[in-house]
Biopython code that builds the backbone (N, CA, C, O; Angstrom):
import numpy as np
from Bio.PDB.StructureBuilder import StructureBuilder

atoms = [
    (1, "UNK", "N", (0.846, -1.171, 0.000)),
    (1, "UNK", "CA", (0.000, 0.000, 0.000)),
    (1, "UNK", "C", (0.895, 1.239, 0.000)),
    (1, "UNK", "O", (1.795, 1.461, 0.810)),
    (2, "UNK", "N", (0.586, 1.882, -0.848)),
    (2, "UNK", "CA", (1.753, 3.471, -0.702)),
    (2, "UNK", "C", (0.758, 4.754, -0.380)),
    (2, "UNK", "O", (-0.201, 5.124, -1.057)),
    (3, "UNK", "N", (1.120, 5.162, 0.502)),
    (3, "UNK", "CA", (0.403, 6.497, 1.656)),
    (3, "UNK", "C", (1.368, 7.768, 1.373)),
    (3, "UNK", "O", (2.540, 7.939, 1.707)),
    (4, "UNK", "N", (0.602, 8.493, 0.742)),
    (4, "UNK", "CA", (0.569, 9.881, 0.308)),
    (4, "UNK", "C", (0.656, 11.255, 1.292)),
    (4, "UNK", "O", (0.487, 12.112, 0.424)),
    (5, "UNK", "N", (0.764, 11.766, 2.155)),
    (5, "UNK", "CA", (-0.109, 12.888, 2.871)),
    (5, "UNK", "C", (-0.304, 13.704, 2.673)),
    (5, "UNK", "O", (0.782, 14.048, 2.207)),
    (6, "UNK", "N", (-1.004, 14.668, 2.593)),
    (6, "UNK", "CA", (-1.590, 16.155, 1.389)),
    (6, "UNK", "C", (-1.246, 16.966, 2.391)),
    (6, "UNK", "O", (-1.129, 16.451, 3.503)),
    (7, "UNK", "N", (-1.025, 18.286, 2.248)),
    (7, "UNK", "CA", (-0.474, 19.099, 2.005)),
    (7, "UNK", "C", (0.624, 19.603, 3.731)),
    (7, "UNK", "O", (1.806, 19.269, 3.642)),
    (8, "UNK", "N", (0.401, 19.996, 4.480)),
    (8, "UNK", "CA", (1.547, 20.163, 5.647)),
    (8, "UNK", "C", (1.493, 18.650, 6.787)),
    (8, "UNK", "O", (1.651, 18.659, 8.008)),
    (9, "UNK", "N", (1.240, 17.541, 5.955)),
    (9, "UNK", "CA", (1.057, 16.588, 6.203)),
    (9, "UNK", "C", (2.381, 15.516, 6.511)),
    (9, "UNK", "O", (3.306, 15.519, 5.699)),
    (10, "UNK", "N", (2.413, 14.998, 7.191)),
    (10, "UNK", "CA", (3.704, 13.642, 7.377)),
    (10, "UNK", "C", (3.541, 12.258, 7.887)),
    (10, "UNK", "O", (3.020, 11.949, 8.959)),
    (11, "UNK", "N", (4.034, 11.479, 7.018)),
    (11, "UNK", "CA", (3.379, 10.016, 7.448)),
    (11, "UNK", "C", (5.109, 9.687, 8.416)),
    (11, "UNK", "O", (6.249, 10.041, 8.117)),
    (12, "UNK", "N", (4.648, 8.979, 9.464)),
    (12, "UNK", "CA", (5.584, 8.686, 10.218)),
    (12, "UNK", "C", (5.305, 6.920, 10.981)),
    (12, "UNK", "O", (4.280, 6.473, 11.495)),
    (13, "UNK", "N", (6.783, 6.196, 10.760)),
    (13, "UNK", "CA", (6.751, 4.841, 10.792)),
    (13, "UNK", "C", (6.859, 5.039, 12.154)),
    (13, "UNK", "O", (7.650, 5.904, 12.530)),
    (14, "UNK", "N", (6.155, 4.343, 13.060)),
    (14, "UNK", "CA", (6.234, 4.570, 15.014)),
    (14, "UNK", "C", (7.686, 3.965, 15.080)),
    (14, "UNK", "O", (8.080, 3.119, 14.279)),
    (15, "UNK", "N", (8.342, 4.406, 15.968)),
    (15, "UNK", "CA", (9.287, 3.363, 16.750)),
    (15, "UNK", "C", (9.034, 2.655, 17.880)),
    (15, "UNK", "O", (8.779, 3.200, 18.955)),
    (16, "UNK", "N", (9.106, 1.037, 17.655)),
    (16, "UNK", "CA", (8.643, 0.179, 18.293)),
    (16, "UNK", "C", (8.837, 0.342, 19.772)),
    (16, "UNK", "O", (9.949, 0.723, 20.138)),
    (17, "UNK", "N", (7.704, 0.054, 20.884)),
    (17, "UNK", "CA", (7.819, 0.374, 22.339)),
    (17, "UNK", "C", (9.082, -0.205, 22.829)),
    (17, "UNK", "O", (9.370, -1.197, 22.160)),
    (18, "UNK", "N", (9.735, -0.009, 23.532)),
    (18, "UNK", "CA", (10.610, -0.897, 24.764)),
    (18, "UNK", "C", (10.615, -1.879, 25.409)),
    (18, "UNK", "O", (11.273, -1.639, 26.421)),
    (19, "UNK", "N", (10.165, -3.124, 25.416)),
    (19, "UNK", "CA", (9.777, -4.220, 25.713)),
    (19, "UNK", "C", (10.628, -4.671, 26.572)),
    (19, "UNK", "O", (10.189, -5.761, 26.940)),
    (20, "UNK", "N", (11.942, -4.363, 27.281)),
    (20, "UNK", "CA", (12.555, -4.003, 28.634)),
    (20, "UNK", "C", (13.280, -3.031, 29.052)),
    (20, "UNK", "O", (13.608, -2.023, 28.426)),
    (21, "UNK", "N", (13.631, -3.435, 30.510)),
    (21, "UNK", "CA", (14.094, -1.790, 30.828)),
    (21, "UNK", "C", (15.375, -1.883, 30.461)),
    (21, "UNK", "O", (15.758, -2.743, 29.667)),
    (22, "UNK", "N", (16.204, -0.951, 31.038)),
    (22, "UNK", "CA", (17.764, -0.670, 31.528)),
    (22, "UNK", "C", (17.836, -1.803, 32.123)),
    (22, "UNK", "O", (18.525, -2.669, 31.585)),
    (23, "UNK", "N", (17.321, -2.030, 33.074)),
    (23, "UNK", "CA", (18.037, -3.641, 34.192)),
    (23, "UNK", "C", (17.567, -4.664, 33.618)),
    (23, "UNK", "O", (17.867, -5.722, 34.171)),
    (24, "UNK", "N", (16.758, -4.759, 32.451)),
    (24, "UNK", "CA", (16.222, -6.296, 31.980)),
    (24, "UNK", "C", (15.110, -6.797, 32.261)),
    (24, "UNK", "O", (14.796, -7.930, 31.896)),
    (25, "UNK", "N", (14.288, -5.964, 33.010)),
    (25, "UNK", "CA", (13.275, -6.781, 33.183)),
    (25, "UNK", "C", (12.034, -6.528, 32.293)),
    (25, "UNK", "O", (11.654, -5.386, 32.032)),
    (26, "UNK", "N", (11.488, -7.518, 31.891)),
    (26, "UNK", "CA", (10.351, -7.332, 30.234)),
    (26, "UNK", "C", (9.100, -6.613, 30.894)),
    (26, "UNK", "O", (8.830, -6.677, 32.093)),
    (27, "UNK", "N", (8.374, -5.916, 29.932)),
    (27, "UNK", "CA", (7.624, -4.623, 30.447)),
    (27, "UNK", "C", (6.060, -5.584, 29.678)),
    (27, "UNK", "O", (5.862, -5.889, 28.502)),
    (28, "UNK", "N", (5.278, -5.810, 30.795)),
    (28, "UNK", "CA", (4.333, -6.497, 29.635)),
    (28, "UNK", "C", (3.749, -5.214, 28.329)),
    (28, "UNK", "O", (3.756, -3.987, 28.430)),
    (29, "UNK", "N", (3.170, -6.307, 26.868)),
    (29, "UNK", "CA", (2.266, -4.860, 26.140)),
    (29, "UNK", "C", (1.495, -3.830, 26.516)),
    (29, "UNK", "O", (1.554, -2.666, 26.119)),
    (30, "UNK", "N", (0.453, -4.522, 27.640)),
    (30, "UNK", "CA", (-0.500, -3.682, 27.767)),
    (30, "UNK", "C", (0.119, -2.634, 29.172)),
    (30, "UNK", "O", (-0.740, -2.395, 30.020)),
    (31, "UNK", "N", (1.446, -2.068, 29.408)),
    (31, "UNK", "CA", (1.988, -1.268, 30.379)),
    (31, "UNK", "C", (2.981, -0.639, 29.646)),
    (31, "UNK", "O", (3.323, 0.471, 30.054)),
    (32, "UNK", "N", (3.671, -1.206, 28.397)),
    (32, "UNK", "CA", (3.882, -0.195, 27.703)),
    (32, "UNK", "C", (3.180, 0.925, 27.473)),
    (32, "UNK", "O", (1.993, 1.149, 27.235)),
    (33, "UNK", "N", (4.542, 1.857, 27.637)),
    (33, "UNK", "CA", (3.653, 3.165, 27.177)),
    (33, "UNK", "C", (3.576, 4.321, 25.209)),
    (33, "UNK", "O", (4.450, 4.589, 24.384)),
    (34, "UNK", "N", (3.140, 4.411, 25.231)),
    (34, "UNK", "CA", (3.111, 4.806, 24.176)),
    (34, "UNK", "C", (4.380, 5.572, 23.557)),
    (34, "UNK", "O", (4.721, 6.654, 24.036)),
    (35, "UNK", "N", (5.093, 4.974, 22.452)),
    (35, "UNK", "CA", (6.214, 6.378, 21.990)),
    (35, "UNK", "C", (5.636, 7.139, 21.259)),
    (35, "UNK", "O", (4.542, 7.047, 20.701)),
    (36, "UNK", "N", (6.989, 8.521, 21.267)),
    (36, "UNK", "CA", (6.631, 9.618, 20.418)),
    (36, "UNK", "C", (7.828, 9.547, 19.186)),
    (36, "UNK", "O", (8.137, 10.482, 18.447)),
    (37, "UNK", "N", (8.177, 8.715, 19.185)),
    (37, "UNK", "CA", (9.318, 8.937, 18.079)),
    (37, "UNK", "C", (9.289, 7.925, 16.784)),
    (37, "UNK", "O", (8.959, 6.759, 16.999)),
    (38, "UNK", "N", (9.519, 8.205, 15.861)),
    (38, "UNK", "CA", (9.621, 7.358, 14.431)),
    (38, "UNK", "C", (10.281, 7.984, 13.454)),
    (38, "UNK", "O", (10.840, 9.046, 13.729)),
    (39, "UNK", "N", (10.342, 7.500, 12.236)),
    (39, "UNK", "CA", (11.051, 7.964, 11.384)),
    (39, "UNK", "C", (10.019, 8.285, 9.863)),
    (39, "UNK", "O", (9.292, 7.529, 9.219)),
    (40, "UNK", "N", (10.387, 9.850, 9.677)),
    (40, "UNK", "CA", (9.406, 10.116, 8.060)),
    (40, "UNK", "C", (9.477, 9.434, 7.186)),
    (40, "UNK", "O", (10.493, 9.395, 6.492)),
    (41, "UNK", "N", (8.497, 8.748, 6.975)),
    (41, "UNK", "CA", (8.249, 7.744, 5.119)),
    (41, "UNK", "C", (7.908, 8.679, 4.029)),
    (41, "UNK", "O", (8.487, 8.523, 2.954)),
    (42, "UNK", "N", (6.941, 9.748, 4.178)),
    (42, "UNK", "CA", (6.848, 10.744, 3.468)),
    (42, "UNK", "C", (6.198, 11.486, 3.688)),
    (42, "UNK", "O", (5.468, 11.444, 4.678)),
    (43, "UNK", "N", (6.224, 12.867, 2.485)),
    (43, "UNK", "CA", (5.869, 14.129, 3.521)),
    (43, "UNK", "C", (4.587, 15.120, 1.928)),
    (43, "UNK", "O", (4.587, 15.071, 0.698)),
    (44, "UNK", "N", (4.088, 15.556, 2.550)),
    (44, "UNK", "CA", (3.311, 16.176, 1.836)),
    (44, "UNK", "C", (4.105, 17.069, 0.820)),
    (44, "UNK", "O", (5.320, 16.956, 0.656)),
    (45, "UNK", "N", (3.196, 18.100, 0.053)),
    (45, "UNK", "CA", (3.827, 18.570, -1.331)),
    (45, "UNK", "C", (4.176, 20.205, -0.575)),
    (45, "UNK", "O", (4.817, 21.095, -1.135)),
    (46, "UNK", "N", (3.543, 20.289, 0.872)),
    (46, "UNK", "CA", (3.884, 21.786, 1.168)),
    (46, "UNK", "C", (5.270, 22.408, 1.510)),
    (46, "UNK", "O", (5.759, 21.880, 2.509)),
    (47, "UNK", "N", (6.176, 23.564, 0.855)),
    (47, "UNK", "CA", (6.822, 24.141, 1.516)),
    (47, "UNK", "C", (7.415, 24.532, 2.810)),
    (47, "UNK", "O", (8.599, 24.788, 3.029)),
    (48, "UNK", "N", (6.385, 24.543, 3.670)),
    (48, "UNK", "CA", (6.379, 24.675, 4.873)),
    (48, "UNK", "C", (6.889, 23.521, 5.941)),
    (48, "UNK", "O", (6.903, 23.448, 7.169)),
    (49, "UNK", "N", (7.210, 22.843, 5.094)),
    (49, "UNK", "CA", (7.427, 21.182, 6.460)),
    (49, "UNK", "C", (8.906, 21.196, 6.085)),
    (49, "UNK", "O", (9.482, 21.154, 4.998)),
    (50, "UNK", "N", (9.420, 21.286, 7.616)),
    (50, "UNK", "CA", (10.895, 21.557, 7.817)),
    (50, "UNK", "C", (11.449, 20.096, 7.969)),
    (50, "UNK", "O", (12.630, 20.225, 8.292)),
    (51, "UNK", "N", (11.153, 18.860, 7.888)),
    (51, "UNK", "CA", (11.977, 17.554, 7.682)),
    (51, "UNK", "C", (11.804, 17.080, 6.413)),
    (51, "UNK", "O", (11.116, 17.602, 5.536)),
    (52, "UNK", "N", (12.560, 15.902, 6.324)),
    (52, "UNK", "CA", (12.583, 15.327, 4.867)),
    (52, "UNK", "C", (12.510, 14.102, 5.664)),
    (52, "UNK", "O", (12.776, 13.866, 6.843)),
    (53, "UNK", "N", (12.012, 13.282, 4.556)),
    (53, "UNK", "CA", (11.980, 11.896, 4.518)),
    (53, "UNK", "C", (13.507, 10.900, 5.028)),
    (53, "UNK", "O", (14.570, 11.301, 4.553)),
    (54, "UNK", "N", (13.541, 9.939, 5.752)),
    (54, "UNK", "CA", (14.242, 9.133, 6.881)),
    (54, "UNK", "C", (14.881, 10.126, 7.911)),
    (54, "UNK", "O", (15.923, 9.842, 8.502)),
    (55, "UNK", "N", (14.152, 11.401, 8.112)),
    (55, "UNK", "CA", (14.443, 12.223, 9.565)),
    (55, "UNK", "C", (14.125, 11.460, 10.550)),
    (55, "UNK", "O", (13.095, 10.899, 10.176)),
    (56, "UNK", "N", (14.424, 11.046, 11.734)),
    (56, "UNK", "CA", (14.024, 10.716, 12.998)),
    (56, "UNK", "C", (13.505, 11.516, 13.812)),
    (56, "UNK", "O", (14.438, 12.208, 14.219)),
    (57, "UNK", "N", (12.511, 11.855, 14.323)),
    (57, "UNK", "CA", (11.785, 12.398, 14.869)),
    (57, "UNK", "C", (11.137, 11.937, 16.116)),
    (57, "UNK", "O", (10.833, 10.781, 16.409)),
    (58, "UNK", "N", (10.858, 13.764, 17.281)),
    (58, "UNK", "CA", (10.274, 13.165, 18.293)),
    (58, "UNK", "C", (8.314, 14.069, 18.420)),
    (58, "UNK", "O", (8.344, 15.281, 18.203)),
    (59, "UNK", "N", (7.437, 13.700, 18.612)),
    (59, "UNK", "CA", (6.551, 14.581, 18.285)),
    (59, "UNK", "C", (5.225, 14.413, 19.487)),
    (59, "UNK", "O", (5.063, 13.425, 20.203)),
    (60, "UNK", "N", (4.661, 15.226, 19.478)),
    (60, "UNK", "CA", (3.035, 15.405, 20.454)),
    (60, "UNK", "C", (2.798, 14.238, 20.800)),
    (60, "UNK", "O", (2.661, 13.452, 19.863)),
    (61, "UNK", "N", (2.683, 13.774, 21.960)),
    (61, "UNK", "CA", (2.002, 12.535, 22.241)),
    (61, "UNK", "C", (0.824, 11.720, 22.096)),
    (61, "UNK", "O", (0.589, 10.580, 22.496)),
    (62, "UNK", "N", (0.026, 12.673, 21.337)),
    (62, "UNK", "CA", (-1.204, 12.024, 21.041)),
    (62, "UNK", "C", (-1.731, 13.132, 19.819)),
    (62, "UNK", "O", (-2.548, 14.053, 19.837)),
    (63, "UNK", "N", (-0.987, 12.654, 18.931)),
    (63, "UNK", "CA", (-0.619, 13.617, 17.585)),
    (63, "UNK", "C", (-1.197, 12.841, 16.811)),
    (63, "UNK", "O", (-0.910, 11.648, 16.901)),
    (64, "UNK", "N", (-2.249, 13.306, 15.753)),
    (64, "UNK", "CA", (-2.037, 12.707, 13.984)),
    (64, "UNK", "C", (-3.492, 11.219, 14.708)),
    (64, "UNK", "O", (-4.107, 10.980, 15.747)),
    (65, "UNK", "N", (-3.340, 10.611, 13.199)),
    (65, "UNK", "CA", (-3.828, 9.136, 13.289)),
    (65, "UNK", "C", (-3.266, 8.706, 13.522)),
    (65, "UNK", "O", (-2.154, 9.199, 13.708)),
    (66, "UNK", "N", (-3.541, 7.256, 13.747)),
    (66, "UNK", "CA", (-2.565, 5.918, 13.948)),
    (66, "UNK", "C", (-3.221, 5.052, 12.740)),
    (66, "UNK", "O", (-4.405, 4.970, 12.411)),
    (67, "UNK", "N", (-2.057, 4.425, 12.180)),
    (67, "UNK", "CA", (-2.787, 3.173, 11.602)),
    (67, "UNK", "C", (-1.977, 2.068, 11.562)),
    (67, "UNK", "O", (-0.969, 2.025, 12.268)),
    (68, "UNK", "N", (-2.503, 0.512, 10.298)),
    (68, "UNK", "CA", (-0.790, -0.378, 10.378)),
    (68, "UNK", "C", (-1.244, -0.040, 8.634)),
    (68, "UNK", "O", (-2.214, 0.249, 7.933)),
    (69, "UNK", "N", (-0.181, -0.240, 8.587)),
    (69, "UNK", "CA", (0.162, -1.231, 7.243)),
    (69, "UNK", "C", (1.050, -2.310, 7.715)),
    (69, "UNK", "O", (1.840, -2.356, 8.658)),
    (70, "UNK", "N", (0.508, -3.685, 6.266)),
    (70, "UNK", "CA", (1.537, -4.909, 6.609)),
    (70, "UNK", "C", (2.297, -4.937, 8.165)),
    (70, "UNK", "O", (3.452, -4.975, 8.589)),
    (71, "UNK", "N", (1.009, -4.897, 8.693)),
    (71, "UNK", "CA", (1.220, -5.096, 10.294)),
    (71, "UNK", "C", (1.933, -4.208, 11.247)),
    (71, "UNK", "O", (1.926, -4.456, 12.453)),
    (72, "UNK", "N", (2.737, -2.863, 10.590)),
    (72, "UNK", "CA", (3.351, -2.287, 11.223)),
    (72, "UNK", "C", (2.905, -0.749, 11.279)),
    (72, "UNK", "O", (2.508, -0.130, 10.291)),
    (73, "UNK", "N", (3.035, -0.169, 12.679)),
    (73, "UNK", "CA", (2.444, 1.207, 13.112)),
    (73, "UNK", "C", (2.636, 2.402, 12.321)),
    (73, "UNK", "O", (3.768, 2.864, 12.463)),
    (74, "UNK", "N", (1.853, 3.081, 11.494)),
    (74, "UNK", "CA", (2.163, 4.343, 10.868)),
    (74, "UNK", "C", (1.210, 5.563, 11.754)),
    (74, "UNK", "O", (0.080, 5.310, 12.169)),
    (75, "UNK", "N", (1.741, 6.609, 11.906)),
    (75, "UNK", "CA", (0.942, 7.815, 12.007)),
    (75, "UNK", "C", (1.272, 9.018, 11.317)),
    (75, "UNK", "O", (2.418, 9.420, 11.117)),
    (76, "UNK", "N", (-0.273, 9.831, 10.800)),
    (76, "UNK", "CA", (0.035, 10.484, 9.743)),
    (76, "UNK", "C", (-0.185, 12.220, 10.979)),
    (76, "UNK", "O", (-1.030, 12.607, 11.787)),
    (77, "UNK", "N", (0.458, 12.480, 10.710)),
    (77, "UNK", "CA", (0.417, 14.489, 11.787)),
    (77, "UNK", "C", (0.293, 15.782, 10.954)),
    (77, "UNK", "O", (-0.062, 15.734, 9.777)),
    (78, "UNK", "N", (0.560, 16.816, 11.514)),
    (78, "UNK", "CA", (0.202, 17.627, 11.078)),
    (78, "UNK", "C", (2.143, 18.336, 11.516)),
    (78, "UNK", "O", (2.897, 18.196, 12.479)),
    (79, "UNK", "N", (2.206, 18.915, 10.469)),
    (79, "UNK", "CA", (3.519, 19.019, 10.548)),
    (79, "UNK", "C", (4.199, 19.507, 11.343)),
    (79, "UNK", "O", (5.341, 19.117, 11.588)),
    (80, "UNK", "N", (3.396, 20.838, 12.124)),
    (80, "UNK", "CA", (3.880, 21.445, 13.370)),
    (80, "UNK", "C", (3.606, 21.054, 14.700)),
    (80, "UNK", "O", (3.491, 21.670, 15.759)),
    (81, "UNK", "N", (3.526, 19.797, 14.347)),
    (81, "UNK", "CA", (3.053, 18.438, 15.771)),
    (81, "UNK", "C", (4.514, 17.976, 16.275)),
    (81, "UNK", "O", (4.784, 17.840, 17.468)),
    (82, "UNK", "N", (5.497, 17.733, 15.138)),
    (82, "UNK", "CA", (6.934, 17.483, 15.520)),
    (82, "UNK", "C", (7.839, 18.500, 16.141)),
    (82, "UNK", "O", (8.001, 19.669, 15.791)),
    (83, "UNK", "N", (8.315, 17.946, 16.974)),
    (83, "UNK", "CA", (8.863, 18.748, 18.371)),
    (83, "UNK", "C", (10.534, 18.919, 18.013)),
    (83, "UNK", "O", (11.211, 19.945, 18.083)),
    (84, "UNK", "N", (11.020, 17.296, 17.533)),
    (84, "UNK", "CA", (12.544, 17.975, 17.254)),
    (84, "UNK", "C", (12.944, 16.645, 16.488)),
    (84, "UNK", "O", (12.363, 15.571, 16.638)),
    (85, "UNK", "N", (13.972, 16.862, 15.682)),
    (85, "UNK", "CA", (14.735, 16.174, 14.926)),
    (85, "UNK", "C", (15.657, 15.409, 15.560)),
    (85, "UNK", "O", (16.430, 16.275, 15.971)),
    (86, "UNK", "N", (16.033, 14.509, 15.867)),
    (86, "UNK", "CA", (16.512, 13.188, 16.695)),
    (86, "UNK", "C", (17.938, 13.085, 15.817)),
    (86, "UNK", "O", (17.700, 12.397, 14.824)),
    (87, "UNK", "N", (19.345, 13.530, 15.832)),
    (87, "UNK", "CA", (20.289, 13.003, 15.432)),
    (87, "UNK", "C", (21.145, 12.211, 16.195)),
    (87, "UNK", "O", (22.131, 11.689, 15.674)),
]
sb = StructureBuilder()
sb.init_structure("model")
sb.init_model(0)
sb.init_chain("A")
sb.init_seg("    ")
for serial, (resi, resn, name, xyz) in enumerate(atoms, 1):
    if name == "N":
        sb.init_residue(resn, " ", resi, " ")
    sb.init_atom(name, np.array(xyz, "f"), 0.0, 1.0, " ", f" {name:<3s}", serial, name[0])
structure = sb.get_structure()
């Protein structure tokens, strides 16, 4: 499936939760907590959106949609939802 986002729009691949800590011990799913970070798949046609595509990113915590494709987490935001560029 290939996902488009129109115009100050950004589709972003989630980065997968933490499934243990620092000391090792496994965090069940449902106490995971939600991340804010992933990486841009692609970005709308507007001027205005200051990342490019495979930026790493950290953004609003309860930003954009969620969806999957082929089983894996996408969310699409609004461009001034992203907080900072992750190098």
């Amino acid at each position: 499936m290939n996902v488009k986002p129109l115009g100050e729009r950004v589709l972003i691949k989630v980065k997968a939760a933490e499934e243990k800590t620092s000391g090792g011990l496994i965090i069940p799913q449902a106490s995971q907590e939600k991340t804010q970070e992933g990486t841009v798949t692609a970005i709308g046609e507007s001027d205005k959106i200051a990342v490019k595509v495979g930026d790493n990113v950290m953004y609003d915590k309860y930003a954009g949609t969620s969806f999957k494709i082929n089983g894996e987490d996408y969310l699409i935001i609004k461009s001034e939802e992203i907080l900072a560029v992750i190098g």
